[in-house]
LUMVOLO-735753 format. One record per residue (C-alpha): residue number from 0; x, z, y. Coordinates in pm, whole numbers, plus 50000, padded with zeros to 5 digits. Layout:
! LUMVOLO-735753
PT/NUM/X/Z/Y $
...
***
This chain:
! LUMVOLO-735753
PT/0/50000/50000/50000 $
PT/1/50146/49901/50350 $
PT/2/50040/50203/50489 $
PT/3/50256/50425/50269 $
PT/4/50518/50166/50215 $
PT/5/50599/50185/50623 $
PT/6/50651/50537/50646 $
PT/7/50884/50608/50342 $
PT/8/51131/50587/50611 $
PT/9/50980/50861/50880 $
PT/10/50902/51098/50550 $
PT/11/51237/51136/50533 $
PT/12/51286/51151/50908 $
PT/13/51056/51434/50917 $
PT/14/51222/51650/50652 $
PT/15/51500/51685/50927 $
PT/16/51277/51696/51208 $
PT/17/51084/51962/51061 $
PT/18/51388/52187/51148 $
PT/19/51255/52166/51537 $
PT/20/51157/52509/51688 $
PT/21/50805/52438/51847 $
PT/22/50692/52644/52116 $
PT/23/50352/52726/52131 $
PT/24/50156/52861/52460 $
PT/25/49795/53014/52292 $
PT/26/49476/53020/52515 $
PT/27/49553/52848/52845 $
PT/28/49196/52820/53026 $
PT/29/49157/52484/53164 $
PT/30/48899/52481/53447 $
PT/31/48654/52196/53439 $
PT/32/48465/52050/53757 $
PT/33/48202/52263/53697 $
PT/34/48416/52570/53637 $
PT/35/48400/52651/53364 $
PT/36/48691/52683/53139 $
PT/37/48819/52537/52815 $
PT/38/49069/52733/52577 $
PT/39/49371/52519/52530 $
PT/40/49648/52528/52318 $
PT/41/50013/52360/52430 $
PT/42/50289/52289/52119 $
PT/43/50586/52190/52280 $
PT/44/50943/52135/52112 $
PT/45/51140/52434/52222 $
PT/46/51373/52441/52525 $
PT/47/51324/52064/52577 $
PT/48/51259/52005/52985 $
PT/49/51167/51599/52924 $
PT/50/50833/51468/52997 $
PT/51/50680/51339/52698 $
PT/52/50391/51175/52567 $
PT/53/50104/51415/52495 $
PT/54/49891/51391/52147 $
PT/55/49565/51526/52230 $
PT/56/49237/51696/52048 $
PT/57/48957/51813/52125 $
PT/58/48741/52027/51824 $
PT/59/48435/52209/51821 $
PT/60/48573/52326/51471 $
PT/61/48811/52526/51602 $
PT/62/49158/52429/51770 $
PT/63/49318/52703/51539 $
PT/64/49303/52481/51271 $
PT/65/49529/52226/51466 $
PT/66/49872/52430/51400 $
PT/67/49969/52190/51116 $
PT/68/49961/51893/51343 $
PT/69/50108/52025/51663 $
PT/70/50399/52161/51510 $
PT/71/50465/51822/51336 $
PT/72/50398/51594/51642 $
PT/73/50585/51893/51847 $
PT/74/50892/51828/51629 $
PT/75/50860/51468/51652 $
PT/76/50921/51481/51993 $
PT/77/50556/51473/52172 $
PT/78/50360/51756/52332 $
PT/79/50042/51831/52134 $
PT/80/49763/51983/52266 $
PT/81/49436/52090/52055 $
PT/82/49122/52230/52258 $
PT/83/48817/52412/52205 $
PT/84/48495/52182/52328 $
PT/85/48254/52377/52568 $
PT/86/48070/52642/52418 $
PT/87/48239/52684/52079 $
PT/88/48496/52926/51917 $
PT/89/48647/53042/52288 $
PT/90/48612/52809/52520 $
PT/91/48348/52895/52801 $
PT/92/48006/52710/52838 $
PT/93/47703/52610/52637 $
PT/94/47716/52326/52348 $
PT/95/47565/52029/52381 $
PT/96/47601/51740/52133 $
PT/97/47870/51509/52290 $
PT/98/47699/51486/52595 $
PT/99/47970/51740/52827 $
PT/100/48250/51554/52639 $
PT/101/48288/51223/52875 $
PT/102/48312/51425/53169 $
PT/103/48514/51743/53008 $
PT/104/48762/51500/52864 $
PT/105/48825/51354/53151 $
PT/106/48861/51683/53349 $
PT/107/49113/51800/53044 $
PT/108/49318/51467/53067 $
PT/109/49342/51503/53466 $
PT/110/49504/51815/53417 $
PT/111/49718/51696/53177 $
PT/112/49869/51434/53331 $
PT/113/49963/51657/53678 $
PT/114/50173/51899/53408 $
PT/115/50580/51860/53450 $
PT/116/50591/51830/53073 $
PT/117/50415/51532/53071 $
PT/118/50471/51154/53102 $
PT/119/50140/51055/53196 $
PT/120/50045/50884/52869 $
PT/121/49800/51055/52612 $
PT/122/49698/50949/52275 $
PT/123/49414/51138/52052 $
PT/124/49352/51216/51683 $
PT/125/49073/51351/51516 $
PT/126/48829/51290/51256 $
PT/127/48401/51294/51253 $
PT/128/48284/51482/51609 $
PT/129/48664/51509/51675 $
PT/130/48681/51112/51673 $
PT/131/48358/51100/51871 $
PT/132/48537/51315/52167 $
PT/133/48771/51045/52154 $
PT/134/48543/50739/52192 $
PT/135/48382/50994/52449 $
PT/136/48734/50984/52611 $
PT/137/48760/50635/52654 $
PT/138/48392/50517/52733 $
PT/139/48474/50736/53055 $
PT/140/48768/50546/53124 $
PT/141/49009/50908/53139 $
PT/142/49310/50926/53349 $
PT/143/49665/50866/53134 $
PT/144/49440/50778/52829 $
PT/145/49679/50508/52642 $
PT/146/49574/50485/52266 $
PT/147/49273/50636/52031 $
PT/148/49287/50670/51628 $
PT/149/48869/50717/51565 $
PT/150/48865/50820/51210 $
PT/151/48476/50860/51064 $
PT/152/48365/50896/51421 $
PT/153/48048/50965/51624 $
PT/154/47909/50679/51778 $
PT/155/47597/50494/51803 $
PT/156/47391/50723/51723 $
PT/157/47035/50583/51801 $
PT/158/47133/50277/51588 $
PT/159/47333/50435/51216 $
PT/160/47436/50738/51121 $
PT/161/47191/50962/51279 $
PT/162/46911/50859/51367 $
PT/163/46884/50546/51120 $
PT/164/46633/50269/51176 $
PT/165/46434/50530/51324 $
PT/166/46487/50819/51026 $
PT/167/46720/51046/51087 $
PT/168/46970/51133/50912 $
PT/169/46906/51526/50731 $
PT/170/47278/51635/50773 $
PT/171/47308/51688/51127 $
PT/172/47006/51982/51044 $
PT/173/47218/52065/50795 $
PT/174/47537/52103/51068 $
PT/175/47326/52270/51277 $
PT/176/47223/52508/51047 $
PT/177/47577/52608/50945 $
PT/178/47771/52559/51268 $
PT/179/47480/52795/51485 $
PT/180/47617/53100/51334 $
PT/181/48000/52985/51315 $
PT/182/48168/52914/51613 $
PT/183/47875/52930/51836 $
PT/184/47861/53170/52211 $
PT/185/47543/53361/51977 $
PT/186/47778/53415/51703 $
PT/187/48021/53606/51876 $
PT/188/47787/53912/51816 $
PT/189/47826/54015/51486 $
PT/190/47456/54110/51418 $
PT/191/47350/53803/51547 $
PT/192/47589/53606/51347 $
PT/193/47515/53746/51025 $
PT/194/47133/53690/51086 $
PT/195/47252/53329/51094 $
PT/196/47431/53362/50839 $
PT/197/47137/53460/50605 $
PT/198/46950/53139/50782 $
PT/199/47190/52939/50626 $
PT/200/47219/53046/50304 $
PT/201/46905/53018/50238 $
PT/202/46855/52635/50369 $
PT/203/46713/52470/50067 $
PT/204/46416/52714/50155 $
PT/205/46391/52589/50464 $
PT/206/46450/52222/50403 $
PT/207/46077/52266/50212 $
PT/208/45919/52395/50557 $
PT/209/45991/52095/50789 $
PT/210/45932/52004/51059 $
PT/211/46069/52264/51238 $
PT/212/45913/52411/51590 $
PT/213/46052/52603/51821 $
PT/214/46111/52997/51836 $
PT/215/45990/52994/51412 $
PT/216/46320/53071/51268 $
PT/217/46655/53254/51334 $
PT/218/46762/52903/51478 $
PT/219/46593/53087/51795 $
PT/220/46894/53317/51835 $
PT/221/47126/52993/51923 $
PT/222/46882/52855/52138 $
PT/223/47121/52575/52245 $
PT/224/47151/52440/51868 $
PT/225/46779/52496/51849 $
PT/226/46692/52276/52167 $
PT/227/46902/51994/52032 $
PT/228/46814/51961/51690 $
PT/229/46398/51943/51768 $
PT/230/46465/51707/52034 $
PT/231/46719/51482/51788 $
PT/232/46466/51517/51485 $
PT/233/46167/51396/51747 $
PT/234/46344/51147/51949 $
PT/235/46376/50825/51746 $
PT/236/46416/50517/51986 $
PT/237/46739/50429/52044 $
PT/238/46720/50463/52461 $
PT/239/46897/50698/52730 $
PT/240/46869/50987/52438 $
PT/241/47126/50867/52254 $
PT/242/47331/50698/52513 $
PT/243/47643/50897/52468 $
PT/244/47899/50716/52268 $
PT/245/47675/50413/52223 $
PT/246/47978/50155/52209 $
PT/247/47746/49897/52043 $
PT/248/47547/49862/52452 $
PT/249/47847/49976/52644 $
PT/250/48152/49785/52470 $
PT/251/48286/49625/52832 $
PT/252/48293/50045/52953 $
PT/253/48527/50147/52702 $
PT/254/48925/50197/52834 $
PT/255/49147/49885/52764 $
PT/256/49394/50053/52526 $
PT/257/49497/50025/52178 $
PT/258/49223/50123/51896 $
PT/259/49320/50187/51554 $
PT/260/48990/50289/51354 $
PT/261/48930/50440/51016 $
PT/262/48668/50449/50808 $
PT/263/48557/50490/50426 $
PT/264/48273/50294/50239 $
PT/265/48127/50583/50123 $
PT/266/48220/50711/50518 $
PT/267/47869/50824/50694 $
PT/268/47986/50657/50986 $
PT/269/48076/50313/50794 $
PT/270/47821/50133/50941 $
PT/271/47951/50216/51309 $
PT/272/48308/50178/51215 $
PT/273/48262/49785/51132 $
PT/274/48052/49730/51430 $
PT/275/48258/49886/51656 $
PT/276/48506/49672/51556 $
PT/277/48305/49373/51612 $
PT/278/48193/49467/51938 $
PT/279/48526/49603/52100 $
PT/280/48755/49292/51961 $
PT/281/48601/49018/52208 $
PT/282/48622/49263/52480 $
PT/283/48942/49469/52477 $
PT/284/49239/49268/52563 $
PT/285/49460/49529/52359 $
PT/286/49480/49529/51988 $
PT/287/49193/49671/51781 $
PT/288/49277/49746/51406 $
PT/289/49075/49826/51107 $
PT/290/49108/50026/50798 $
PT/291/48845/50076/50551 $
PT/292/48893/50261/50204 $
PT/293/48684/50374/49911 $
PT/294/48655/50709/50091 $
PT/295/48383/50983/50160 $
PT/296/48396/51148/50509 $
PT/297/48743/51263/50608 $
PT/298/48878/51237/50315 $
PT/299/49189/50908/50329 $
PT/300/49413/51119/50113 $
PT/301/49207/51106/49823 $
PT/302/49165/50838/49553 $
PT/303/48864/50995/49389 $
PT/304/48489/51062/49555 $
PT/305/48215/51197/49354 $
PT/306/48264/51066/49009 $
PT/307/48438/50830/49061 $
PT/308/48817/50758/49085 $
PT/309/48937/50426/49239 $
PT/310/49322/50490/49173 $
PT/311/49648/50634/49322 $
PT/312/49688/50340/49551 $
PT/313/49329/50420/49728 $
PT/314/49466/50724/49868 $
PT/315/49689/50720/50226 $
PT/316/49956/51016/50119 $
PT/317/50119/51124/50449 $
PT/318/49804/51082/50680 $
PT/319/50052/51277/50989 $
PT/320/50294/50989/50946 $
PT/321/50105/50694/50989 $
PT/322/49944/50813/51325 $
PT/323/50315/50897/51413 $
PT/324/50417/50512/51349 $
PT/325/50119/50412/51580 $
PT/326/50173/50649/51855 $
PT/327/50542/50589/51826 $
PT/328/50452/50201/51927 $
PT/329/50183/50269/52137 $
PT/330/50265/50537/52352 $
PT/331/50688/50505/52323 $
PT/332/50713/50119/52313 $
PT/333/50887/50144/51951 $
PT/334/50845/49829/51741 $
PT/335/50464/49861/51555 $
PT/336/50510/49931/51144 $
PT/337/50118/49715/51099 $
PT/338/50142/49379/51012 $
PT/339/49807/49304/51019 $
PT/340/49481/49405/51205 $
PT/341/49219/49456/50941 $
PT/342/49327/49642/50616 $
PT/343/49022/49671/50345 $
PT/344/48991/49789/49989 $
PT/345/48792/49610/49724 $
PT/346/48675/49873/49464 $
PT/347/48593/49781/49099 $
PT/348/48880/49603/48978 $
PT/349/48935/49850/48697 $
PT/350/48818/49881/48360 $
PT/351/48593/50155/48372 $
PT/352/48733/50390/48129 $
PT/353/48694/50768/48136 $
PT/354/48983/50955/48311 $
PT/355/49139/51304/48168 $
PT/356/48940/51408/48448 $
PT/357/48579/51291/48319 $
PT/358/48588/51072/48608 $
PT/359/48488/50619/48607 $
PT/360/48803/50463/48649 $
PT/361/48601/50190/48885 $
PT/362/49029/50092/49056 $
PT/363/49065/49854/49374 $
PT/364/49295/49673/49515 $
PT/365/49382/49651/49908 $
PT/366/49321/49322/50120 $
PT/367/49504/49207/50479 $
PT/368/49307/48978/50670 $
PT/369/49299/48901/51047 $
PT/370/48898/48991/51116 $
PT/371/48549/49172/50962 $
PT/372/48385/49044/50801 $
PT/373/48647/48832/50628 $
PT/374/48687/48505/50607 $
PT/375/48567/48319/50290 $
PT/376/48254/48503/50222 $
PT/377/47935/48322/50165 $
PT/378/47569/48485/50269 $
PT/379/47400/48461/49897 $
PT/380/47043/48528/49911 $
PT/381/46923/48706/49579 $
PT/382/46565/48726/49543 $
PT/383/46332/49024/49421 $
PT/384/46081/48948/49158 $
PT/385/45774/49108/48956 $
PT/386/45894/49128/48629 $
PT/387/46221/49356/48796 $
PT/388/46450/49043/48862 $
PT/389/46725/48960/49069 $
PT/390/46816/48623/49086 $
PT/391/46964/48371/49350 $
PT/392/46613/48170/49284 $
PT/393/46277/48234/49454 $
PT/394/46012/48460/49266 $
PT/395/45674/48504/49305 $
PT/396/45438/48792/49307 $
PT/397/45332/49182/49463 $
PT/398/45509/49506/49362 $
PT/399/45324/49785/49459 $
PT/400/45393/50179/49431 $
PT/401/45251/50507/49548 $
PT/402/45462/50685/49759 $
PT/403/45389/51101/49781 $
PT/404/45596/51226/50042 $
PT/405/45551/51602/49863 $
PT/406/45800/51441/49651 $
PT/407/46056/51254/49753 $
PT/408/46361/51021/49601 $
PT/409/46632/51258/49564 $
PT/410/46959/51193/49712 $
PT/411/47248/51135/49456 $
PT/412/47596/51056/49644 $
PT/413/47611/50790/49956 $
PT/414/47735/50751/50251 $
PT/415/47723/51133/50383 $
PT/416/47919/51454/50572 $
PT/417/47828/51754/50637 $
PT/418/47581/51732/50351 $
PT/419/47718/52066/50232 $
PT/420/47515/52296/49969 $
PT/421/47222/52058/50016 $
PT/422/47393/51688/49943 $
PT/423/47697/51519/49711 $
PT/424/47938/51266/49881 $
PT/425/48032/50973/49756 $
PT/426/47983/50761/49432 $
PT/427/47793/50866/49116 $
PT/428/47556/50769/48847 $
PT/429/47258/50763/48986 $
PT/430/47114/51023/48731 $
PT/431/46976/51425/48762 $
PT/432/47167/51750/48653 $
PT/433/47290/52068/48777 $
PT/434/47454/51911/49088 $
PT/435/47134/51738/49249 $
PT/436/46910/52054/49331 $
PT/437/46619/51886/49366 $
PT/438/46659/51672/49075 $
PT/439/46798/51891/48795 $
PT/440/46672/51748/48447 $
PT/441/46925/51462/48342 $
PT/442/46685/51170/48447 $
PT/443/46776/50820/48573 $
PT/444/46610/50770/48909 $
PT/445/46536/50409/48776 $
PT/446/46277/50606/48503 $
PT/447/46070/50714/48863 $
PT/448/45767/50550/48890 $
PT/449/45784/50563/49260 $
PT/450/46186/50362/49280 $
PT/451/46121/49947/49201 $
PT/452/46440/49863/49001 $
PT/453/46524/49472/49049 $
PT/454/46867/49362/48878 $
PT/455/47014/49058/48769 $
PT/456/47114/48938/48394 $
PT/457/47431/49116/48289 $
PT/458/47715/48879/48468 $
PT/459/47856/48569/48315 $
PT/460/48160/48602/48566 $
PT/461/48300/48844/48841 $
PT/462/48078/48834/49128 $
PT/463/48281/48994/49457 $
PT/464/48092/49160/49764 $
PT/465/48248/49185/50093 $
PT/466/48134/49265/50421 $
PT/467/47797/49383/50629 $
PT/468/47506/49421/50349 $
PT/469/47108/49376/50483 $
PT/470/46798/49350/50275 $
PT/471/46499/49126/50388 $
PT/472/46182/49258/50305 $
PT/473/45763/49131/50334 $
PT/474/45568/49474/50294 $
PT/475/45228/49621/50362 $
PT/476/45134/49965/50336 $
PT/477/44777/50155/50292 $
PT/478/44922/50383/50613 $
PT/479/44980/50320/50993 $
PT/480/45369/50434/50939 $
PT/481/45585/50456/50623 $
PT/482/45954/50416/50533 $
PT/483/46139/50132/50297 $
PT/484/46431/50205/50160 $
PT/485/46724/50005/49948 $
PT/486/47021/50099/49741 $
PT/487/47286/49831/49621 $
PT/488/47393/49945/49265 $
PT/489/47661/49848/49013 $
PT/490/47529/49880/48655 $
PT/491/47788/49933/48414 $
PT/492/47699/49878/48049 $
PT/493/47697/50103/47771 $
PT/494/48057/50165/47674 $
PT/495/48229/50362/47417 $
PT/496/48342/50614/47707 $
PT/497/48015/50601/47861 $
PT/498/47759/50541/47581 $
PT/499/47430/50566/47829 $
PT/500/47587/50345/48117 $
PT/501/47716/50419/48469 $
PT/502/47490/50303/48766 $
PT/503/47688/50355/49045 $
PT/504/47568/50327/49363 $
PT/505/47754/50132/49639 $
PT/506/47514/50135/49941 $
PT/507/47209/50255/50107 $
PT/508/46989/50218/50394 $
PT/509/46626/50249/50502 $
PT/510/46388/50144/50768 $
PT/511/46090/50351/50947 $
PT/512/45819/50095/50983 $
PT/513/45727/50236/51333 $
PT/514/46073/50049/51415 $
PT/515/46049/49750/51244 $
PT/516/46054/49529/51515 $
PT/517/46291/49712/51792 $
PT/518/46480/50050/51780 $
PT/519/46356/50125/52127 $
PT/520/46000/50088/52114 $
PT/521/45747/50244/51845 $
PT/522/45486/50030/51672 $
PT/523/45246/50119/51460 $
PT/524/45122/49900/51144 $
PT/525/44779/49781/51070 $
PT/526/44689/49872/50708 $
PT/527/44695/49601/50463 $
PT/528/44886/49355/50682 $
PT/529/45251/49207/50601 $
PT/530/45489/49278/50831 $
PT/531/45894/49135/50818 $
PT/532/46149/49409/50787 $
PT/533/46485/49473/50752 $
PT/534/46694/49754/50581 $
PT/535/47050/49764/50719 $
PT/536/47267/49907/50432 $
PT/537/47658/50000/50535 $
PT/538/47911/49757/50450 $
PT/539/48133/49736/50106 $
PT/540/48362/49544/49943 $
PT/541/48318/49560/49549 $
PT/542/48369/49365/49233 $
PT/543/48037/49350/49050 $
PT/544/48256/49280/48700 $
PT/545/48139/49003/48425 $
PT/546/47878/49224/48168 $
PT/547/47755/49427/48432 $
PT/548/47481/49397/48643 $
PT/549/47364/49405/49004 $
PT/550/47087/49583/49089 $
PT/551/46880/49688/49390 $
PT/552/46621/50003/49419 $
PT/553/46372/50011/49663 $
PT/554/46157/50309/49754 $
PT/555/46037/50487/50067 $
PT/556/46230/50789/50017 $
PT/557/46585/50935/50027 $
PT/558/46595/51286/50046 $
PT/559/46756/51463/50190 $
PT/560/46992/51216/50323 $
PT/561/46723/51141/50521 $
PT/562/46382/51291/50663 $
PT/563/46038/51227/50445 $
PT/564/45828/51010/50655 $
PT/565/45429/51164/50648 $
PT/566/45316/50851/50631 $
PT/567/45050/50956/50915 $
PT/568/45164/50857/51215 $
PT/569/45217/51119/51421 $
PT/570/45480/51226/51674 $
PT/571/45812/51225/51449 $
PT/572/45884/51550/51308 $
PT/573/45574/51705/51436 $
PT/574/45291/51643/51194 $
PT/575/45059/51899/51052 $
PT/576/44963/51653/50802 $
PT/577/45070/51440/50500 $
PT/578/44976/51122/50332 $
PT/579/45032/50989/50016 $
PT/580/45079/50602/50096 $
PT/581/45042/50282/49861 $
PT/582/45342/50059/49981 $
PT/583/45370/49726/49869 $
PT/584/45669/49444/49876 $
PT/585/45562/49081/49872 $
PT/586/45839/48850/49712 $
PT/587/45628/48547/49695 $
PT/588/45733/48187/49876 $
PT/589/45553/48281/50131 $
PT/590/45690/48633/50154 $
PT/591/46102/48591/49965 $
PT/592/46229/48905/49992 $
PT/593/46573/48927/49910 $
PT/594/46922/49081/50005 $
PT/595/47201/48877/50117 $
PT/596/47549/48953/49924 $
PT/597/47859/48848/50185 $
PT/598/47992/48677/49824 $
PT/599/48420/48628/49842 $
PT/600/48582/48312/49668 $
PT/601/48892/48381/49609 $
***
């Protein structure tokens, strides 16, 4: 891998670097415009009076948990700096989601730049929210800001990743419920913070009693976290809500500097990673580059994600040294160790055996091209059809199912973070047991008779997938609002190692009918008509392998990964009432619903 062939050399520049003393000044409180301040934490290497270049985060997790990485780009001769976001751990202020980080980030990047240690140039690292401070950052055009490394970031939220197609996305209540009493001003208070505690503990509970209203639950005690989450679970359209790191409407805003972005397939942000790719290439003059693994959320240094392992060469090793070889060009002018702008990994290249760790040995193989998608993919249309096909010819007929939103799909793997206690990352076979908790016998969720299974003959060759992934859908429902849901699986046969099978899912994605037409603007449907609609699943790039199968489910549920739609209409996320629904998808000539599979020749 290029990646951790590059850096064999600054590995073993480290070891000696790593001798460095690194000064460290704890709790500096930055004043902000507004002034309030921001706890702040300085690594510098020790007794050196030369302005450097400053490495820069800023956490809501915790800038504690930054020692590791200051002391390493302290002792490779920068000046790191890791601070507390407003409101959290012990900076001053209340949160709110991203929305004080344009301005804050600009106030902490002012200050700095006017520091005699500095040389005016700042790059940032940081993964999930910590990659959305940087976008955050650079939208707002900061002072000295020279170079970003997004990994798994926040952005676009309105559009993917939280509120999706107009559902949203179950694991930001899920954040909220564990970082209100961790972290939080509330929390500080013992008392209070083990009352919160409790709260989220006992989550699954509550995940039974949506939708949630105000002043019902402990939540109250953090009002702040309260407040947000109601008005994210309510506020659907993707308008001035969600305006805050929307890159996708606001590309030509973003800072002209180098972007290196990172993202996995099985990434929650995936789908924003790719497009922000997209949309900032055409506008940035600097270089924009692209990496995209077989990895869950923050996770590059692993090879294996749920239960399955992709091998050793899916994994980045030294994740510190990388950055270090892009900061080193970007921010010191040394010559750049990337050849190329878009690194992807194809998964499924391996035979499928059982590891020593009970693990599908699904393999991979890394690709350099110039752009995303690449070139040499062909849109394949493959159509759904009554009898459960799949097949790249037109089919004919209605497949109807009943829909009960008092019991959803279950959620098995995908693309997800911060699922914790309540979701599993990643890739698995789509089947019950102890580790789905609402889902425990050992049951396909093919053998539900609310999931319509459509899948192709086994393969006569190697069919490869590669790029953005959308299914086109004719449906009708027996309800004014309803959800549609797809999942792109790879169907492994029976095998000596795995005697029942492995369907492994690849991706997912849904659509709330309300926003069929437009994410900004609610509509309801007429009962009985057919409506167009489209299901955005996040991109891939896997081998479907000769003897298997592809397959596609389709449902109206997800759950948790994200919210059960009511099927009644009402406000989002503040019904009284629920509706079992008869949804229907048309796949006649009239009505070919399909997905279209980005298929590579090689």
């Amino acid at each position: 891998m290029v990646i951790t062939r590059c850096f064999l050399f600054l590995a073993l520049v480290s070891l000696l670097q790593a001798q460095i003393e690194v000064a460290v000044e704890s709790n500096i409180m930055v004043a902000m415009r507004d002034g309030v301040k921001l706890a702040t934490d300085v690594y510098r290497p020790a007794g050196s009076t030369e302005k450097l270049p400053v490495i820069l985060t800023r956490t809501p997790y915790n800038k504690n948990g930054a020692k590791k990485q200051g002391e390493y780009f302290a002792q490779h001769g920068y000046v790191f700096i890791a601070q507390d976001t407003r409101g959290r751990y012990t900076s001053e202020g209340v949160w709110h989601w991203m929305t004080d980080d344009a301005l804050d980030g600009v106030d902490c990047a002012k200050w700095i730049t006017s520091q005699s240690w500095s040389d005016g140039k700042i790059g940032m690292l940081g993964t999930s929210y910590v990659g959305g401070t940087q976008h955050a950052m650079a939208l707002a055009q900061a002072p000295g800001l020279a170079t970003v490394i997004p990994v798994d970031a926040v952005s676009n939220c309105g559009v993917q990743s939280m509120r999706n197609a107009g559902a949203f996305e179950m694991r930001f209540w899920n954040w909220i419920m564990l970082n209100s009493g961790k972290g939080s001003n509330t929390a500080q208070d013992p008392a209070t913070g083990a009352v919160l505690k409790e709260m989220a503990d006992n989550r699954l509970n509550y995940l039974a009693n949506l939708p949630l209203r105000k002043d019902t639950m402990p939540l109250k005690l953090a009002p702040e976290y309260e407040d947000w989450l109601i008005n994210a679970m309510r506020h659907g359209a993707n308008d001035e809500f969600w305006k805050q790191n929307n890159i996708l409407d606001h590309a030509y805003d973003y800072k002209d500097i180098p972007v290196f972005l990172v993202g996995g397939w099985y990434d929650s942000w995936a789908g924003n990673t790719t497009s922000n790719f997209r949309a900032l290439t055409p506008v940035l003059k600097s270089d924009v580059y692209l990496i995209m693994g077989p990895w869950i959320h923050g996770a590059q240094a692993k090879s294996a994600h749920g239960m399955v392992d992709f091998g050793d060469e899916a994994a980045i090793k030294d994740e510190l040294a990388w950055r270090l070889g892009w900061y080193d060009h970007t921010l010191k002018g040394k010559a750049s160790p990337f050849t190329t702008k878009v690194r992807y990994f194809t998964m499924g290249t391996g035979d499928g055996h059982k590891t020593d760790k009970d693990l599908l040995y699904h393999g991979g193989e890394w690709h350099d091209v110039k752009e995303w998608p690449p070139a040499g993919t062909k849109p394949v249309n493959y159509y759904f059809g009554s009898d459960g096909a799949l097949s790249t010819q037109k089919q004919k007929g209605t497949s109807s199912y009943t829909f009960d939103p008092r019991n959803p799909v279950p959620t098995i793997g995908g693309n997800i973070s911060s699922g914790d206690g309540i979701m599993v990352q990643g890739a698995w076979d789509q089947r019950g047991g102890a580790h789905v908790w609402n889902w425990l016998n050992p049951l396909p969720l093919s053998s539900r008779n609310d999931v319509l299974v459509f899948q192709t003959e086994p393969l006569t060759e190697d069919v490869e997938v590669t790029g953005e992934l959308e299914v086109k859908l004719w449906v009708s429902s027996d309800c004014v609002d309803t959800d549609f849901t797809a999942k792109l699986v790879d169907v492994y046969p029976a095998s000596k190692d795995w005697p029942g099978g492995f369907d492994m899912n690849i991706a997912d994605g849904i659509c709330r009918a309300r926003f069929r037409d437009s994410l900004k603007e609610e509509k309801l449907m007429e009962p009985g008509k057919v409506y167009p609609l489209t299901v955005r699943l996040y991109p891939t790039s896997n081998v479907f392998k000769k003897g298997h199968r592809i397959r596609v489910d389709l449902s109206s549920s997800n759950f948790p990964r994200f919210d059960v739609n009511p099927n009644t209409g009402e406000p989002l996320q503040q019904h009284r009432r629920i509706k079992t629904a008869i949804n229907s998808i048309h796949h006649d000539a009239e009505h070919p619903s399909h997905i279209v599979l980005p298929v590579m020749k090689r």
